[in-house]
N, C-alpha and C positions, 0 to 999 in steps of 0.2 A: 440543634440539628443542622443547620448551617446559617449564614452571615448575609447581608446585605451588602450591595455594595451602590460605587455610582460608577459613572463612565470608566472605561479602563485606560485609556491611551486621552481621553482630554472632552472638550466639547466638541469639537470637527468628526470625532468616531463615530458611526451610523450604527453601533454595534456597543450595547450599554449591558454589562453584568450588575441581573437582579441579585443573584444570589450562587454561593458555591458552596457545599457538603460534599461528606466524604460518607457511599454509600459502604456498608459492609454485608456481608454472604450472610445469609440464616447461620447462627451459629450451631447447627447440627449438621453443616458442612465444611465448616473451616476443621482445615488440616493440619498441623503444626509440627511439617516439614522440610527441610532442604529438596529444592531443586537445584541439580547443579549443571551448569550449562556447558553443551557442545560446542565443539570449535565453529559448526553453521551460527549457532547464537553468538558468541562473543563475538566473530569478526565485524558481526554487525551492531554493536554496541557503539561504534564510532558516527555511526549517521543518525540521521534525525527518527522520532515516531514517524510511522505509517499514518497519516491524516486521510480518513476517507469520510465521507458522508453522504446523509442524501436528502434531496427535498420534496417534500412532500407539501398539499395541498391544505388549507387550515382546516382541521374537525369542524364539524357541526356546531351549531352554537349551543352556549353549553361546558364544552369540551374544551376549552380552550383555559387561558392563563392559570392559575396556580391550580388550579382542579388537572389539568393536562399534565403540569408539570412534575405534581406528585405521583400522578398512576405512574406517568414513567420512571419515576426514579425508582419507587415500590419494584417496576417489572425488572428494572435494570438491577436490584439489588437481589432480585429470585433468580434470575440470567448467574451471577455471582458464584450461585450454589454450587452450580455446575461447572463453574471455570473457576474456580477457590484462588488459585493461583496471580488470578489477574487478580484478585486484591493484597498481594502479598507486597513485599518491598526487593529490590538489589540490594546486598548487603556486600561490601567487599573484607576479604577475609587477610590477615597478615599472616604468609608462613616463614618458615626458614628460608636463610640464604636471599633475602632483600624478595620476594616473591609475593604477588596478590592472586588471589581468586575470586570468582565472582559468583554468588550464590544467589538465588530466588529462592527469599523466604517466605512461605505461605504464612504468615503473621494473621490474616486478615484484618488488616489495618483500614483495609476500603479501597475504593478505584474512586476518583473523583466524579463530579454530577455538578453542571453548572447550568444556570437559568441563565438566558439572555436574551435579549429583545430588540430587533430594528423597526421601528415601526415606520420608519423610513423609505425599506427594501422591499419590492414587490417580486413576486415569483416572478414576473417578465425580465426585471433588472439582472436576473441570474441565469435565464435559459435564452429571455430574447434575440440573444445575438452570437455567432460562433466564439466573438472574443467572450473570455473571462473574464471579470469587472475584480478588480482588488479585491472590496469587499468579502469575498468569498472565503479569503485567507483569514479574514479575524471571526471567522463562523467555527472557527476550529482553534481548540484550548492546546498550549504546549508547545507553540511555533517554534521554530529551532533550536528544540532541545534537543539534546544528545543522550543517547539510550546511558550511556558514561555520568552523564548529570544525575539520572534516577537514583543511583548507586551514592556518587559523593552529595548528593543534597538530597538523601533521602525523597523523593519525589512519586507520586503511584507512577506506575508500570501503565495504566489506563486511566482514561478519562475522557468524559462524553459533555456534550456542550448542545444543548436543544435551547434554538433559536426565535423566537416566534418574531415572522416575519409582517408588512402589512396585511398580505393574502395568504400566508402562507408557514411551512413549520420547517426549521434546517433540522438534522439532528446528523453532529458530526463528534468524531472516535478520533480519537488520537493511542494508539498503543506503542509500546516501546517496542522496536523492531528485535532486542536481543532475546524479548519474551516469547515473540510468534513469530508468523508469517502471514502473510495474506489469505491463506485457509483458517488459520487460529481465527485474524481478526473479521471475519465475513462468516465463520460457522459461530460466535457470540453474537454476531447483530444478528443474524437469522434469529437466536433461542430467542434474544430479548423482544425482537419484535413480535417471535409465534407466541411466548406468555403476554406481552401487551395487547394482542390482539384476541388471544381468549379465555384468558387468565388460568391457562391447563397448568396441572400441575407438572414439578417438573422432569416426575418418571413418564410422561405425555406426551413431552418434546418431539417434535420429529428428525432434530439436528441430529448428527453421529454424536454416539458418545466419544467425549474425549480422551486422550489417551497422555497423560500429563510426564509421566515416564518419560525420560529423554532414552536416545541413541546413541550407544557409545560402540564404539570399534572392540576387540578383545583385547588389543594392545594399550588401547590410550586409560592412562591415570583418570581416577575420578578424587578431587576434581582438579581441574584441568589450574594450573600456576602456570600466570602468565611471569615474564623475568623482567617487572617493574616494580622499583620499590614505593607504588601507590596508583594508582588508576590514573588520575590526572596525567602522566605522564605518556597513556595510549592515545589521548584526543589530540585531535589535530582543529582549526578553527579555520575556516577558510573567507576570505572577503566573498559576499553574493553576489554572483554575475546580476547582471539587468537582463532579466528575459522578460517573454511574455507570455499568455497562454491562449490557445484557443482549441475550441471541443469540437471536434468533428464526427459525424455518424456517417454510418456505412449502410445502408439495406441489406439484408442476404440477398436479395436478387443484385445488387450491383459486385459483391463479393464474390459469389459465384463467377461473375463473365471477370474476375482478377484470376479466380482459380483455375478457370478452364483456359485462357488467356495464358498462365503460364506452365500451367501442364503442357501444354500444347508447344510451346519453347523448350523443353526440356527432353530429355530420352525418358522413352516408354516407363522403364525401369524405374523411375522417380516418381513418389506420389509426395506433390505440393500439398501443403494443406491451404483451408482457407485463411488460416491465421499468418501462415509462414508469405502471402499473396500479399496480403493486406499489408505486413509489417514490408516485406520489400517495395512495394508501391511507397509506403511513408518515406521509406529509408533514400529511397530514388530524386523523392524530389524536396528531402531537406537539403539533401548536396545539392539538388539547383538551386537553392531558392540560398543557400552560402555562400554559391559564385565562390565553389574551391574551385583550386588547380587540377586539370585532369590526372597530374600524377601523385598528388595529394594521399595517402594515406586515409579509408575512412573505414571504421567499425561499426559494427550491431552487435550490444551485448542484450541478450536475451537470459530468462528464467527459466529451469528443465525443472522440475516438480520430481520428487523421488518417492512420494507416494503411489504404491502400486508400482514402482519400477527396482524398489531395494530390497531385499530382503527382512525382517523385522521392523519396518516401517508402515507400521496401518496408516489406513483412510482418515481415522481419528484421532492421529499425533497430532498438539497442540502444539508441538517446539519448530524450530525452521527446518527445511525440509527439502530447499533447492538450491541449486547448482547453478553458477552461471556457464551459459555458452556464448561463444564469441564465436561473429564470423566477422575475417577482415579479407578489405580488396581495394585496389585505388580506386578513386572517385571515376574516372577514365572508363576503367570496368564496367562498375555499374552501371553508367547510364548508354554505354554503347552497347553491351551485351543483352540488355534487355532486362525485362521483369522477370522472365523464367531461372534466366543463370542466375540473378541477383537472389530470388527467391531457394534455390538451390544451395546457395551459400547459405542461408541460414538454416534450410531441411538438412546440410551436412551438420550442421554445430548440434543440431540437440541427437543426430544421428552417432555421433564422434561419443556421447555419454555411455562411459564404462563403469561397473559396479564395481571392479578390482580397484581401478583409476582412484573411484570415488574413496576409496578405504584408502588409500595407500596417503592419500589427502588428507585424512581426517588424522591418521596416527602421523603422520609427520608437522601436520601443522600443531598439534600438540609441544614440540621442539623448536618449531622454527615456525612461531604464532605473524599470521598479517592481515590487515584489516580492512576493511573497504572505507576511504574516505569517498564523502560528495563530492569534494572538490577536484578530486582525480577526473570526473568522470568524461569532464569536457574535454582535453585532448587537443587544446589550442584547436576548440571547435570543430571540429571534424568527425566528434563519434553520436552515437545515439544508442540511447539503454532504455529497452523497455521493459517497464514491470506492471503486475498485477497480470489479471485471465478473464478471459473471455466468460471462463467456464465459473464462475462464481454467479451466485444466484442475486444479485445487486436488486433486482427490481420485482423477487417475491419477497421482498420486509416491507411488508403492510403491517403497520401496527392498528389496525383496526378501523381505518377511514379512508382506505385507499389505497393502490400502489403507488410507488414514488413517480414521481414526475422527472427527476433528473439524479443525477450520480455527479458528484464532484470531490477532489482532492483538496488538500490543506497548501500551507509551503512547503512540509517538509520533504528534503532531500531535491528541489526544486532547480538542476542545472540546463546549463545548455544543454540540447540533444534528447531530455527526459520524455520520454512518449509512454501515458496511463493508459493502458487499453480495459475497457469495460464491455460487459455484456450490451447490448442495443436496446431503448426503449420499446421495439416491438418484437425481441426476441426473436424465436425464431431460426436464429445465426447467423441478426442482423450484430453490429460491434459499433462501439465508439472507440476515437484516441481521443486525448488527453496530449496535446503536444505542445510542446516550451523549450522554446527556442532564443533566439537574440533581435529585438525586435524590428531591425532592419530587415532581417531572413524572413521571419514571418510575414511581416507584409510583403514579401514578393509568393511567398507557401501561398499565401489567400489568392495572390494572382495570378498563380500556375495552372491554366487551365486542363491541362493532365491528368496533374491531381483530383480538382475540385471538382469536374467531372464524373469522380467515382463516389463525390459527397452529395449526400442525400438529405444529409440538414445542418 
């Protein structure tokens, strides 16, 4: 069933794997089909898995070590049923004319399951302080791999890694970004944790059903040939910048007086939201805290969601499903204009999303395929990309002894400029960022009192 192991990285690791298995779906749900992926999924086969997880408080006694670790694996494996796909494999296909394609095949092979244990690491060493402590990165299995690796080294698509800490339980996700998106990977931790928390069966579930069916244009080939004569040849490797990270939370009442703040900067006609306030506030004072040039070139690329805005694209599409938008303006701009105009640049970019735009995209990129590398995204320091939403329900996966206590990311795709926004510990329409930066900027970010004025914890 699975292996034992010892330390992973040596004796100085505070982060020791008990054991790893490979869970598989109830076999009266595996499927033993081709998925064959969208130009949204391929382009992103170049960057790392999605690393998200969360922490929670340790069960009752009782509940805890290998008795703990089997229910979840059990629940994670009924979770499976229903997502059959995440236990499938990338298999890369040879056609005519030196050309590959990349397929997701529902094999049900398994998604990975690893026990590990710090007994070292207390819940306060992860949340007590805005900084991020390293540790947090080996709580999460599959560090910078390449959605491209799944494929040439056969590797799951998924895999989960439950932590038990001194006081407390990590349980962190790693999925391959060409699989899903950040709806896919947040509507499987909702099922997993609503079966671990009441063992309902899985026609009970209250997550959307999914919708495994990908999105193709009328024009684009299925499946889609890339014009390399083998996969290896689309990855790129880039050296890792030195950043650093720190979590900051916002109140809805401090968020509010951003959005009213830049409503009120802005013409009538423009409705700010509270998310587009918040990200320009970030965006405002990592350029000061960079000491760029006022005439410096600086960007915000943000994530447009096309659920509920495309046409044949449900609520319950597992495949990728968003658009980036880009608003750019010199650093000069933003900070003399203000938070309304700065916030306005970004209310333009997800305004500028066209549904023709988007098709005429998806069938040309079929001809003339590009990828998104990490390492692009710094921009000799100057830009900042935010991913992940508000609107993900992070802090109802109660697996049955509690809501979580705190939301945290992995390394993957980890550059300068990278800002994770989450839903807020007290909900609401309170929000957290997730910001990683270089870590001279950062410690000036922590002394900007501008900023950290609108921070609440």
């Amino acid at each position: 069933m699975g292996s034992k192991e010892q330390m992973v990285t040596g004796a100085a690791d505070p982060v020791q794997i008990v054991s790893r298995r490979m869970i598989k779906p109830p076999s009266d749900s595996e499927e033993a089909v081709n998925i064959h992926l969208t130009p949204w999924d391929l382009r992103l086969i170049t960057v790392d898995y999605i690393q998200k997880g969360i922490l929670l408080l340790k069960p009752p006694a009782g509940g805890v070590g290998e008795r703990l670790v089997n229910t979840l694996a059990s629940s994670f494996g009924r979770a499976l049923g229903k997502f059959y796909p995440f236990a499938g494999r990338l298999v890369v296909e040879h056609h005519d004319g030196a050309t590959v394609a990349v397929v997701l095949q529902c094999t049900g092979e398994g998604a990975e399951f690893i026990h590990a244990v710090a007994p070292g690491v207390a819940v306060a060493d992860i949340v007590g302080s805005i900084h991020i402590p390293s540790v947090v990165w080996s709580l999460f299995p599959l560090n910078h791999v390449l959605g491209a690796d799944a494929a040439t080294e056969s590797l799951p698509v998924l895999s989960a890694q439950v932590t038990e800490l001194a006081d407390g339980v990590f349980i962190g996700m790693s999925m391959n970004h060409s699989v899903g998106d950040g709806t896919a990977f947040w509507e499987f931790f909702k099922t997993w944790s609503e079966i671990n928390r009441g063992g309902v069966d899985l026609r009970e579930v209250s997550t959307l059903a999914p919708v495994h069916q990908r999105f193709f244009v009328d024009t684009s080939p299925v499946p889609i040939c890339l014009p390399f004569s083998k996969l290896e040849d689309v990855v790129r490797r880039f050296e890792r910048p030195m950043v650093q990270e720190c979590f900051f939370t916002f109140s809805a009442a401090n968020i509010q007086k951003l959005k009213a703040r830049a409503n009120s900067e802005t013409a009538a006609t423009v409705a700010i939201s509270s998310l587009q306030a918040l990200l320009a506030h970030v965006w405002r004072a990592v350029s000061r805290a960079r000491r760029l040039p006022q005439g410096q070139e600086t960007s915000h690329s943000l994530l447009i969601g096309c659920r509920g805005r495309v046409k044949g694209i449900p609520q319950g599409y597992m495949g990728n499903a968003v658009v980036f938008g880009k608003a750019s303006s010199t650093v000069g701009e933003i900070l003399h204009k203000g938070l309304g105009w700065t916030a306005w640049q970004l209310n333009r970019a997800v305004a500028s999303f066209d549904e023709a735009a988007m098709a005429d995209w998806l069938d040309r990129w079929t001809r003339e395929p590009d990828f998104v590398y990490a390492g692009g995204k710094s921009f000799g320091g100057a830009a900042v990309a935010t991913g992940s939403s508000p609107r993900f329900d992070v802090f109802g996966n109660n697996f049955g002894w509690g809501k979580p206590v705190a939301v945290r990311s992995g390394s993957g795709n980890k550059m300068d400029g990278k800002v994770t926004v989450f839903e807020g510990g007290e909900r609401g329409g309170s929000m957290s960022l997730e910001v990683c930066i270089a870590p001279d900027a950062l410690q000036r970010l922590v002394a900007d009192e501008e900023f950290m004025n609108a921070v609440s914890l």
